[in-house]
Each structure stands twice: as C-alpha cells, then as structure tokens.
C-alpha positions in Angstrom: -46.5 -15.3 30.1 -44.9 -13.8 26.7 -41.2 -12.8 26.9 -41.0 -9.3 26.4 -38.3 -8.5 23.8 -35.4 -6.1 24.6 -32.9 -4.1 23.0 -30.4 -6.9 23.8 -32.5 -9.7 22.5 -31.2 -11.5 19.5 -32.9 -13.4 17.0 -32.7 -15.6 13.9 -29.9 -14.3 12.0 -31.1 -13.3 8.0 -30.9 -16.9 5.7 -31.6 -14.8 2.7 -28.8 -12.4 3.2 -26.5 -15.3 4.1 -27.4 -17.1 1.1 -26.7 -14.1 -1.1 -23.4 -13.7 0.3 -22.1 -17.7 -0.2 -23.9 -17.7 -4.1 -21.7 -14.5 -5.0 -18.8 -15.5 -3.2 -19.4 -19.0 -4.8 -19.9 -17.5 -8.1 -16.9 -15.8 -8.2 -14.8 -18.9 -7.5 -16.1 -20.5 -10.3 -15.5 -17.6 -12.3 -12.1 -16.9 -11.1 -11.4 -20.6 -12.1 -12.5 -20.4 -15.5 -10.7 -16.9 -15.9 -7.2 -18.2 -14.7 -7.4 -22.4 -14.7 -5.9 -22.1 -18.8 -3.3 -19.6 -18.0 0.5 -20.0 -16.4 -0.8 -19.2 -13.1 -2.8 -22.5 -13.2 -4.9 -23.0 -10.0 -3.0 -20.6 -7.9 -5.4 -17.7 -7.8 -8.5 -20.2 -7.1 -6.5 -21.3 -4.3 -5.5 -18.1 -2.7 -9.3 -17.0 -3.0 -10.3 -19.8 -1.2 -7.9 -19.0 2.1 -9.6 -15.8 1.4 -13.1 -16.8 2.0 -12.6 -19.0 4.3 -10.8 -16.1 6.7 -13.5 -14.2 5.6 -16.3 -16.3 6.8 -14.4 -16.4 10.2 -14.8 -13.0 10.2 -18.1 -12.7 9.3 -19.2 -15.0 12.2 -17.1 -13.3 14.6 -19.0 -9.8 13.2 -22.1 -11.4 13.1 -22.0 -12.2 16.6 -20.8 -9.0 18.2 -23.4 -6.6 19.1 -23.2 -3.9 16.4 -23.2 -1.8 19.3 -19.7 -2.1 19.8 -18.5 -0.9 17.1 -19.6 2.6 18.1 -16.9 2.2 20.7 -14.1 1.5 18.5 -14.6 4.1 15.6 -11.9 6.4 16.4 -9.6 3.9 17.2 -10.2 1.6 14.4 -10.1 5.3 12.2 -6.7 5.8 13.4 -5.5 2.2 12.9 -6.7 2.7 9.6 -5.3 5.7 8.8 -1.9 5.1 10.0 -1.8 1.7 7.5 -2.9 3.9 4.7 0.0 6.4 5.6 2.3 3.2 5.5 1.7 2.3 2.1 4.0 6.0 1.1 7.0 4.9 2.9 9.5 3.8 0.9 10.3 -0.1 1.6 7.1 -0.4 3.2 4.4 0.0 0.8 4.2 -2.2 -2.5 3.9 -0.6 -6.0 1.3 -2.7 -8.9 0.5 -1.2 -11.8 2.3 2.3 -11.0 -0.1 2.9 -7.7 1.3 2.0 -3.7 -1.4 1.2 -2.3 -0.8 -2.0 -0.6 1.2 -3.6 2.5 3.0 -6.4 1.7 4.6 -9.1 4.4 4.8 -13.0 4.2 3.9 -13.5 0.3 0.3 -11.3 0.7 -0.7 -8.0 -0.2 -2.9 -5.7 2.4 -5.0 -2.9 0.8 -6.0 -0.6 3.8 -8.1 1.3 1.9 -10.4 -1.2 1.9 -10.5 -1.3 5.6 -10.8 2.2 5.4 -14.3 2.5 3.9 -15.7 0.3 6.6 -14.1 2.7 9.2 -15.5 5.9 7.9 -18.9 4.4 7.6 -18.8 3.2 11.3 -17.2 7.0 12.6 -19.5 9.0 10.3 -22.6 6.5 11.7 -21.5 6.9 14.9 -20.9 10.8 14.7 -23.8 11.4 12.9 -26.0 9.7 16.0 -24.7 11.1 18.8 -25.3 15.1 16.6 -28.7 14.0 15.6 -30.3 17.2 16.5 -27.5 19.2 15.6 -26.8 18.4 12.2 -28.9 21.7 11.0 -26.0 23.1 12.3 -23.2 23.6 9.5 -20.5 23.9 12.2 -21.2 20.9 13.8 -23.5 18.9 11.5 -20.7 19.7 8.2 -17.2 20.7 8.8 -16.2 18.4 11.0 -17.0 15.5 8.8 -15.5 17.8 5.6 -12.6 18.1 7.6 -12.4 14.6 8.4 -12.7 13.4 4.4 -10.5 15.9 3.7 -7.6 14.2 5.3 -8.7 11.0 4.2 -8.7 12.5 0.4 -5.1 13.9 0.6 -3.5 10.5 1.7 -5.7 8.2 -0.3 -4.8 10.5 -3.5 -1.1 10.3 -2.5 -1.3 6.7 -3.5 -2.9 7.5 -6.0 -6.3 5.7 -5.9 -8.8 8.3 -7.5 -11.6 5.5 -7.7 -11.7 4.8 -4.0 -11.2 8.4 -3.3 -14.5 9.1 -5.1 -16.3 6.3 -3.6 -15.2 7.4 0.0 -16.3 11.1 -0.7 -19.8 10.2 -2.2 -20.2 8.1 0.7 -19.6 11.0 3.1 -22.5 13.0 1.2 -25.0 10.3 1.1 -24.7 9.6 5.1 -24.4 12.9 5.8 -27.9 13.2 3.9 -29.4 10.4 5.2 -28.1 11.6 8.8 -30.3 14.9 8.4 -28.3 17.7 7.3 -29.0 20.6 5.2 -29.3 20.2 1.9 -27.8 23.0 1.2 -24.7 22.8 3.8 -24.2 19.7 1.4 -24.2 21.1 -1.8 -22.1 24.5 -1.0 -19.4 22.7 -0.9 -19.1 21.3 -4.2 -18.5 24.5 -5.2 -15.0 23.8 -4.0 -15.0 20.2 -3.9 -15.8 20.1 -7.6 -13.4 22.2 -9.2 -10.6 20.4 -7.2 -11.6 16.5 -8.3 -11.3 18.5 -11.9 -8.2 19.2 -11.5 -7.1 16.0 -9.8 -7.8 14.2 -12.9 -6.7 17.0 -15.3 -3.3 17.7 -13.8 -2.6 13.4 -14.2 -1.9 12.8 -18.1 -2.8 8.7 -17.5 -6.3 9.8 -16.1 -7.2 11.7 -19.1 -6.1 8.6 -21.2 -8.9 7.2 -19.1 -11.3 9.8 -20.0 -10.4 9.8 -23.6 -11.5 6.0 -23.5 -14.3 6.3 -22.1 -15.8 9.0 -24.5 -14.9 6.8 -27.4 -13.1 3.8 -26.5 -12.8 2.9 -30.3 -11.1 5.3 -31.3 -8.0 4.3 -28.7 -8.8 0.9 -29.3 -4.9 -0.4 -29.7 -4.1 2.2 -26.5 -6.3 3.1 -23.2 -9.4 1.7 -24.6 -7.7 -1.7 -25.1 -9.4 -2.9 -22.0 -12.9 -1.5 -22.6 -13.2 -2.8 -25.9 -12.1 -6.1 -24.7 -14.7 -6.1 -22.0 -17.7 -4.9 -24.1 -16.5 -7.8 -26.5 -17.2 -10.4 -24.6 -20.4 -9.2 -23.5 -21.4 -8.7 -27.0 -20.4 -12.7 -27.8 -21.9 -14.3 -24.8 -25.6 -13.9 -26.3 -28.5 -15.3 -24.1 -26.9 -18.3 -22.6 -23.2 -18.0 -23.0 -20.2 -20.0 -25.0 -19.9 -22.2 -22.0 -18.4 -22.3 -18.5 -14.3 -22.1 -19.6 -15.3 -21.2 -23.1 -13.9 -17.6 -22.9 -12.2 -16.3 -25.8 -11.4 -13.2 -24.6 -9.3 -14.1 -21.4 -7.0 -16.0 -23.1 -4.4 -12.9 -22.8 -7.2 -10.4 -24.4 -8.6 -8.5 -21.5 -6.3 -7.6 -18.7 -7.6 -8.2 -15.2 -10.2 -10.2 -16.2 -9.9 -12.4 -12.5 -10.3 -8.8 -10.7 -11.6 -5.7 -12.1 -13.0 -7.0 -15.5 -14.5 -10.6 -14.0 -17.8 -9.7 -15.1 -17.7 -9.8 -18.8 -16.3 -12.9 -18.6 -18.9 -14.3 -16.9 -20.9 -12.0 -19.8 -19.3 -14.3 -22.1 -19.6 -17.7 -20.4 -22.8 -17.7 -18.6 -24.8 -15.5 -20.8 -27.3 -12.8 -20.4 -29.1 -15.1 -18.2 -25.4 -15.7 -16.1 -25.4 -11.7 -16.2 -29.2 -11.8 -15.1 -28.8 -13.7 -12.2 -25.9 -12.4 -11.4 -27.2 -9.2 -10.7 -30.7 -10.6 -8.9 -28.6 -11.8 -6.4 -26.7 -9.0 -5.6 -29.9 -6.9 -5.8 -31.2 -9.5 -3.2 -28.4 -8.9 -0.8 -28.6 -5.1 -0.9 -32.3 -5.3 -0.6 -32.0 -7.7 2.9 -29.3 -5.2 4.2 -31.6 -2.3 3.6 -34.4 -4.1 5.5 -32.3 -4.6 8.4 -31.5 -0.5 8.7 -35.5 0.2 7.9 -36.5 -2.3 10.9 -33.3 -0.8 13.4 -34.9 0.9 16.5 -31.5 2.5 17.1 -30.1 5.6 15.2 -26.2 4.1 14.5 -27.5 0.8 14.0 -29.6 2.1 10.8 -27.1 4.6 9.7 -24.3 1.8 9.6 -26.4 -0.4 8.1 -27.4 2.0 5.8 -23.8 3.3 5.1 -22.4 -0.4 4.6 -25.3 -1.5 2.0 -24.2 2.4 0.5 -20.5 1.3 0.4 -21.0 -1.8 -1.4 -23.5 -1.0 -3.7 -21.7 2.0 -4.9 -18.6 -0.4 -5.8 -21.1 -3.0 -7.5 -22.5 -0.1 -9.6 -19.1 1.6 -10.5 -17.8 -1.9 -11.5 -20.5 -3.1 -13.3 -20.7 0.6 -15.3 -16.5 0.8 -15.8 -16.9 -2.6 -17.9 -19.7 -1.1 -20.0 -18.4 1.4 -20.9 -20.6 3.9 -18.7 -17.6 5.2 -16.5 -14.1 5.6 -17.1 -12.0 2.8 -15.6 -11.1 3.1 -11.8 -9.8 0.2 -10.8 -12.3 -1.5 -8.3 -13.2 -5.1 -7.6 -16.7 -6.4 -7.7 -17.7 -7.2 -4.2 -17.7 -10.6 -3.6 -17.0 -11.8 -6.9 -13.3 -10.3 -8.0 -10.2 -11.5 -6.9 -8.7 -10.2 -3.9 -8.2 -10.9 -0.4 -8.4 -7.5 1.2 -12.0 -6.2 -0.6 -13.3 -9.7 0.2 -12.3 -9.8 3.8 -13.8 -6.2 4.3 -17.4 -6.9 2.6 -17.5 -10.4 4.3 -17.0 -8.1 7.5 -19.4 -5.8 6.4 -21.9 -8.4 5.9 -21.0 -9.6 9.3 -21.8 -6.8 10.9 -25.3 -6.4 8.4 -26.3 -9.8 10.0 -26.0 -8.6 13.8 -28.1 -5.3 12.8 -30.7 -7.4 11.0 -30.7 -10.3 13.7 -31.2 -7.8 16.7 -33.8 -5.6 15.0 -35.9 -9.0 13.7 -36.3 -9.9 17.2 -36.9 -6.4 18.8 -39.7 -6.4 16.2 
C-alpha cells in the first residue's frame, strides 16, 4: 500500500536551486579575487567572503531544514528584533559611518547591516499577515493601512540612516505582496498619491541625491564628478567584447572604478569574462529565480507561496536594480548583487532566504 503524502512530508530538496546558489556564490569569489588580489588589500577581502559563505551555508541548511512553517511564528518577534538593530545604527557610538551613511553595527573587526535582515522580516510578517486576512484584504482598513502603517515606520528609520535604495526596495516590495495577496487595486494605487510626492521630495530636499540624478541623465557630462563611477562601469562593459580581456585582466579596477568588489562587481566581470561571462551570469540567476518561483506555484499553503513569492520578489528586485545602476538605467543606490558582491550581511540574508526557498520547495515537491 502507497504512502499517502501529508502536509508534513518532506521531500528531495531542489538540486537545481542549490546549484544556482554555489555557481553565483562561486562566481563571485572568483570575481572578488580578481577585483582586489592586485590591490593593497591583497587577499583579505577573498578571505573574509569565504567566512562569509561558509556561515552562510550553515544557515542555509539550518533554514532549509526548518519547516517554513515556523517562521510564521516568529514574524513579529523577529520584526521587532529587526527593528530595534536598525534603530541602533542612529546612536551615537553604536552605529558605524562609511561613505557618509550609518547604517551598520560594528563589534569584533565586522560590520552588521540590519537592513538586510530587515527585508527578509517584512517579507515573512507581510506573508504571514497577508494569510491569516485572506478574505479581508478587499477591505482597505484591514487589507491596506495596517501594512502602510507598518512601512511607514520602517521608511522613517531606514531614511534616518540614510539608505534611499533599500528604502525603495522595501516599499516596492510592500506593493507587489500586497498585490499578489489580493488587495484592491485601487486601495494600492491611492496611495501613491501621497507616497509619491514624498519620495520626491526625499531625493530633492538631499543635494548629493540629485548629483545622483544628474548622473544618471547624462553621466558624461559629470564625467570627472558624480558620473565618475558610471562612466567607469559602462567602460569596462564596453572593453570586455564577446569573450573578455581575461580573468585578472581588468583595466578598469586598477583604482578606476570605485567599489568594484561590491556594488560595481559586475562590469568587471563585463570586462573579464565577456558578454558570454555577462550571459551566463545572468542565466544562472534567471535559473534560481525561476526554481524559487516553482516552489510558491506548487505550495498548497497560502504563507508558504506568498513568502516564497516575496523572497524570490526581494532578491530579484536587487539583481535588477544592480544590474540597471551599472548601466546606466538607474541612478546609483548603493546595493550589492545578491550572491555575487562583497559583503557579509546581504550574503548571509539571501543564503537564508534561499534556505528557507528550499524547505518551501522540498515540502511542496513531495505534497505533490
């Protein structure tokens, strides 16, 4: 006699969306290497990356192996955790300035970013809110303004930092869950009437942000000033032709384009690897996306498709800005590429993300 499949059955966990995740993570190594092996931090950001992934992986299997379930539980705690660390970064003593922005936590020769951490917490509270309201989210009082109320508080601290590009990313985020949860299309879009106006005037009322935009409507013309970096990045995809200079054959990093192991790690790998580097690059990344879409279509369970959903929202939103910001498309914001840039705190969080992608898609194979 068959075994009938439950709820709390587990299958084989996804190969393909664990293979994605080790070739980007893998990739960027490499790349992180070749962007930083021939300056005077030698070997030093290859090696803190490689702590990082390898904490990383421990919390992917750790994520991977608790029923997503769980985490439905712990999204008002883990909200408040996360809130209370972004709140840290303003006090004085406490959080650490880079680049004119506190936004991290720094303690034993590391740097914490809890904004990071807070992307995967509103996607776990708003799937988890949005599930339990299913049939009231027609309702603007309860299907809207709680959740408005909610980013709102986010927005004020995260732009007391300042961090413009994650604030953006947290708020588009917000409307595409609430959409996907069932609400109204148009309780979503009266509020941009206000919403709007005010992200206007965020960027307006800070003179370095419309440096940014200057830039980014004709980068050349700034070239020597805020378009420096933009120029620099389009550069070296323009001399990286079909298959590249090389693997450490970068002209560019070599003190030419700022950031070019975080932010701006894809042109060099524009420049190395080639349109075909850039290619499959991209096909891999498309690949993991795809996998951790699969796993929210085939969910049974409401919160388990809606975080899935939101997480593979979260991350492909940040692939897209990136990718866009060296291009040109967008104005600069400052985020990493997922899994490829430099940094221990947005590695950590997608690793965990991905963990958690895995247990979704592992339960709702073997339901099926």
């Amino acid at each position: 006699m068959a075994k009938e499949n439950t709820p709390t059955s587990r299958g084989e966990y996804d190969r393909w969306l664990l293979f994605t995740t080790f070739a980007l993570v893998g990739l960027g190594l490499l790349m992180i290497f070749s962007a930083t092996v021939q300056s005077s931090s030698g070997l030093f950001y290859l090696k803190r990356q490689i702590l990082f992934m390898i904490t990383g992986t421990g919390l992917m299997v750790l994520a991977s192996k608790m029923p997503y379930r769980c985490w439905k539980k712990l999204a008002i705690p883990f909200m408040a955790i996360s809130l209370i660390a972004v709140a840290l970064t303003l006090v004085p003593g406490v959080g650490h300035r880079i680049n004119g922005a506190t936004r991290w936590i720094r303690f034993g020769g590391f740097s914490l970013q809890p904004t990071e951490f807070l992307k995967i917490t509103l996607v776990i509270l708003l799937a988890a809110s949005l599930s339990k309201k299913q049939e009231k989210m027609r309702w603007f009082k309860i299907g809207i303004l709680p959740h408005l109320i909610i980013i709102g508080i986010i927005s004020i601290m995260v732009n007391s930092q300042p961090d413009f590009g994650t604030l953006m990313i947290l708020i588009l985020v917000t409307w595409i869950m609430l959409l996907i949860g069932g609400a109204r299309l148009w309780h979503l879009f009266s509020p941009l009437v206000i919403v709007v106006p005010l992200l206007i005037y965020v960027v307006m009322v800070q003179p370095y942000r419309m440096n940014r935009i200057r830039a980014f409507i004709d980068p050349w013309a700034v070239e020597q000033d805020s378009g420096y970096q933009v120029t620099r990045s389009l550069m070296a995809y323009g001399s990286g032709g079909i298959t590249g200079k090389g693997l450490s054959n970068s002209q560019l990093k070599l003190k030419h384009l700022p950031e070019c192991h975080t932010d701006f790690i894809f042109p060099i790998l524009g420049e190395e690897l080639g349109l075909l580097g850039v290619l499959s690059a991209l096909g891999l990344y498309i690949l993991l996306l795809s996998r951790g879409f699969l796993a929210a279509m085939r969910c049974t369970d409401t919160f388990g498709t809606l975080l899935a959903m939101g997480l593979c929202v979260i991350i492909g939103i940040q692939i897209i800005v990136n990718l866009a910001v060296t291009m040109g498309i967008l104005p600069p914001t400052g985020l990493t590429l997922p899994l490829m840039s430099y940094g221990g705190s947005s590695l950590l969080c997608t690793m965990l993300a991905i963990g958690i992608l895995l247990n979704v898609a592992r339960e709702a194979h073997h339901v099926r």
